[in-house]
C-alpha positions as CSV (number, residue, x, y, z in Angstrom):
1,X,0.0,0.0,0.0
2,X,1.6,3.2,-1.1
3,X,1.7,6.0,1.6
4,X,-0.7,8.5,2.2
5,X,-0.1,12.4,-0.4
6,X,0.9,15.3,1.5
7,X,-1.2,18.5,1.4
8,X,1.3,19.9,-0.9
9,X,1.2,17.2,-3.3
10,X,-2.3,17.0,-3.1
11,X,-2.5,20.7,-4.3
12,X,-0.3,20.6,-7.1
13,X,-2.2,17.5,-8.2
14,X,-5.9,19.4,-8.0
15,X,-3.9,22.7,-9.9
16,X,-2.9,20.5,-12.6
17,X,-6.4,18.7,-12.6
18,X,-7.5,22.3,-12.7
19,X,-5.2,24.2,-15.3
20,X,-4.3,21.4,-17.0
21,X,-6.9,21.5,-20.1
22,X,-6.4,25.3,-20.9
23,X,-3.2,25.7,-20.5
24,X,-2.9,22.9,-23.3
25,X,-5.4,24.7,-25.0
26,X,-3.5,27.7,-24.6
27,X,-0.1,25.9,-25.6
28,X,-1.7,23.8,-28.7
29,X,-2.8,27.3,-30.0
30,X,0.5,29.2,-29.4
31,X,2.4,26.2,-31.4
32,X,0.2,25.2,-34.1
33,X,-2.0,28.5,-34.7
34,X,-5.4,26.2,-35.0
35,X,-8.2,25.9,-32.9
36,X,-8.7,22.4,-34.0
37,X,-5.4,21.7,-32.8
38,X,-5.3,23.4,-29.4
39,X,-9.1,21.0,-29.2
40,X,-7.2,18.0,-29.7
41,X,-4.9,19.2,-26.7
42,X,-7.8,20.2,-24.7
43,X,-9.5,16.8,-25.0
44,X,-6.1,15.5,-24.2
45,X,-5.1,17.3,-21.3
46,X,-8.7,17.4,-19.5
47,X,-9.1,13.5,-19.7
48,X,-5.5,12.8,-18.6
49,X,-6.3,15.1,-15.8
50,X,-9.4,13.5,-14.9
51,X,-7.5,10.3,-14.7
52,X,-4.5,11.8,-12.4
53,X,-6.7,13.3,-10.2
54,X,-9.0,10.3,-9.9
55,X,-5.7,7.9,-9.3
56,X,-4.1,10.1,-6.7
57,X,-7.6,10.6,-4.4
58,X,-9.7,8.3,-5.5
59,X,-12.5,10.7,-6.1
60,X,-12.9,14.0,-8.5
61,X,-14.5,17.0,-6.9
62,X,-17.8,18.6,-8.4
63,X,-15.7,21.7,-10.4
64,X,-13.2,20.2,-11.9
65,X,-15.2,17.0,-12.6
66,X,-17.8,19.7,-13.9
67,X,-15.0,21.4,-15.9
68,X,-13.6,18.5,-17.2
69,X,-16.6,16.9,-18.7
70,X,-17.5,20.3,-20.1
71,X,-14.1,20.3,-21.6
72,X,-14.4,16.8,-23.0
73,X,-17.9,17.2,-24.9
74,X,-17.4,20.7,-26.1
75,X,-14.0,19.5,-27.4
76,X,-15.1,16.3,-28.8
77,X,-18.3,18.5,-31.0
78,X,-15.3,20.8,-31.9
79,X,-13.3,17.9,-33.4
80,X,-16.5,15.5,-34.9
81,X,-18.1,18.4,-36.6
82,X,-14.6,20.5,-37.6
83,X,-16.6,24.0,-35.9
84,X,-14.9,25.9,-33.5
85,X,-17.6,27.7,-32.6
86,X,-18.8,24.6,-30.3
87,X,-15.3,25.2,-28.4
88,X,-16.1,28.8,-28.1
89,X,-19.3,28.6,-26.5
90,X,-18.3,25.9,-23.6
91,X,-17.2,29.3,-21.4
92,X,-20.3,30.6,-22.0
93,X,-22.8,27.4,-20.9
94,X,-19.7,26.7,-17.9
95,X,-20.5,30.2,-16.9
96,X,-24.2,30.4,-17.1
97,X,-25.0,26.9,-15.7
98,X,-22.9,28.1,-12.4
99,X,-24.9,31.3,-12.5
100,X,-27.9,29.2,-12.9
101,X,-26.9,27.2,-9.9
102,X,-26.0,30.3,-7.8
103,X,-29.1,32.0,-8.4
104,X,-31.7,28.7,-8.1
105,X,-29.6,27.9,-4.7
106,X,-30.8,31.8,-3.4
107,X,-34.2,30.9,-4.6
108,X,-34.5,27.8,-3.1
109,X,-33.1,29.3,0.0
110,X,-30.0,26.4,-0.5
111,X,-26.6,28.3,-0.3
112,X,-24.5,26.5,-3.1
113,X,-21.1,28.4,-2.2
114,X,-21.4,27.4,1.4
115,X,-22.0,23.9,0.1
116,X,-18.7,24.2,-1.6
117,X,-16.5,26.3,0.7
118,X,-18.6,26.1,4.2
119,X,-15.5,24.2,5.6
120,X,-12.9,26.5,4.9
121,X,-14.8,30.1,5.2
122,X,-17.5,30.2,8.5
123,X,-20.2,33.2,7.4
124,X,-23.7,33.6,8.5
125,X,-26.6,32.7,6.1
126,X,-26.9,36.8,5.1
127,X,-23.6,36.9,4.3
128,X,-23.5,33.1,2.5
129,X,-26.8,34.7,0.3
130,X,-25.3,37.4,-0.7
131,X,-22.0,36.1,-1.8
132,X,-24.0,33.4,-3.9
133,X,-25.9,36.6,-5.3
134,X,-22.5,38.2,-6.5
135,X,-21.2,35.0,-7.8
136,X,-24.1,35.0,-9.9
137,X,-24.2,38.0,-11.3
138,X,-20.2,37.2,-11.9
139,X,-21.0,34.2,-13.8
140,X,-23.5,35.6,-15.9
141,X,-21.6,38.9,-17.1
142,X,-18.4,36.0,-17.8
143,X,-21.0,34.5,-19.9
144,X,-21.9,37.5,-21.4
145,X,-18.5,39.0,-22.0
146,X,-17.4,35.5,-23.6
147,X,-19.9,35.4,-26.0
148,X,-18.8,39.3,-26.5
149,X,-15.4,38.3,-27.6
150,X,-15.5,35.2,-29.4
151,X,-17.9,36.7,-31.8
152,X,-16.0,40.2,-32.4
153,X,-12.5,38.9,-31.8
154,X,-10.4,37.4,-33.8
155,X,-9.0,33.7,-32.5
156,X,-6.1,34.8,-31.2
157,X,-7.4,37.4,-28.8
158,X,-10.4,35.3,-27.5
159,X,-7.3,32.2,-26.9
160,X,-5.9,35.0,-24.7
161,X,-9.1,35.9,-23.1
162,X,-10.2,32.5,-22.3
163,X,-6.6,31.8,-20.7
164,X,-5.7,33.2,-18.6
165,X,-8.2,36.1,-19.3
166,X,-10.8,34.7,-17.0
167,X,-8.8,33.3,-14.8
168,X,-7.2,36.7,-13.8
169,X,-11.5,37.9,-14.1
170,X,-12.1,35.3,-11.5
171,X,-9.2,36.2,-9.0
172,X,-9.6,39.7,-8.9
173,X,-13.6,39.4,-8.5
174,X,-12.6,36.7,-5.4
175,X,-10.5,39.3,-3.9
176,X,-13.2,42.2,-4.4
177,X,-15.4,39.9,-2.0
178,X,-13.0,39.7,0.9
179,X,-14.1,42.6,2.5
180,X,-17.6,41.3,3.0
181,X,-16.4,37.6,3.8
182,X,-14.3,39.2,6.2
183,X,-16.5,41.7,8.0
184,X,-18.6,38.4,8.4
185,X,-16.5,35.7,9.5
186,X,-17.4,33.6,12.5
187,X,-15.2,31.3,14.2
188,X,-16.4,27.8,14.5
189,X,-18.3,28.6,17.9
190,X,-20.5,31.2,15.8
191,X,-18.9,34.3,17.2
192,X,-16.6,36.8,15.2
193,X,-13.1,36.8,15.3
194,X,-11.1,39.7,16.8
């Protein structure tokens, strides 16, 4: 029996499970200058991370399981129909399923975020609502500014858009929510922190 990962291993593993389509994407476009190409890498990449990921911890979690498969049919349209366009659109149905999600979880008064993050952040269910309100309306404009792109840019600036374009999106909209995640954060007895 082989010995247990250590939490840095385990990280690098879930970043390249993660990353590891787009940036291939990213790559395959940079070298060959085709969108067909940089599919064939995508495909590649996300199933090979899939499969690391699954090896290592013996389970996928839901976003990058989500991500994966979403990478793996969109790519495999792209390549059995030769249209790019199918590639094109996965951001857009990624983004506006999650908004979809965030704002039928506020509706159904089920708090998706805390579903995914309730371990590592402690907030009240105000704060939790409104967070999944903001990721919403994130994942919606993504969607919207996607679709913006791909149909007004050529390839090579929507490449750059999609990655690491969103990524960099996503980051800096995660950091403009600190201030409310931290003015309220609980500690694990339900009391703020000093």
């Amino acid at each position: 029996m082989s010995a247990p990962l250590s939490d840095k291993t385990r990280s690098l593993i879930r970043a390249g499970v993660d990353y590891a389509g787009p940036m291939a994407f990213l790559v395959g476009f940079l070298v060959s200058k085709s969108l067909l190409t940089a599919t064939w890498a995508l495909v590649g990449a996300s199933a090979l991370g899939l499969i690391i990921g699954y090896a290592a911890e013996r389970r996928i979690a839901p976003m990058p399981l989500f991500a994966g498969l979403a990478a793996l049919i969109f790519g495999t349209l792209t390549l059995v129909f030769h249209d790019t366009r199918f590639v094109k659109i996965k951001p857009t149905v990624i983004n506006l399923v999650l908004a979809l999600i965030m704002f039928g979880g506020v509706w159904l008064k089920k708090n998706p975020l805390k579903a995914l993050l309730g371990e590592a952040i402690k907030l009240p269910e105000a704060a939790w609502r409104t967070l999944t309100l903001r990721y919403g309306v994130f994942f919606l404009c993504t969607a919207i500014l996607n679709e913006a792109v791909w149909r007004s840019q050529p390839d090579s600036v929507w490449i750059w858009f999609r990655m690491p374009g969103l990524q960099i999106l996503a980051i800096v909209f995660s950091l403009c929510q600190l201030p409310l995640m931290l003015k309220h954060a609980v500690d694990d007895e339900g009391s703020k922190p000093n």
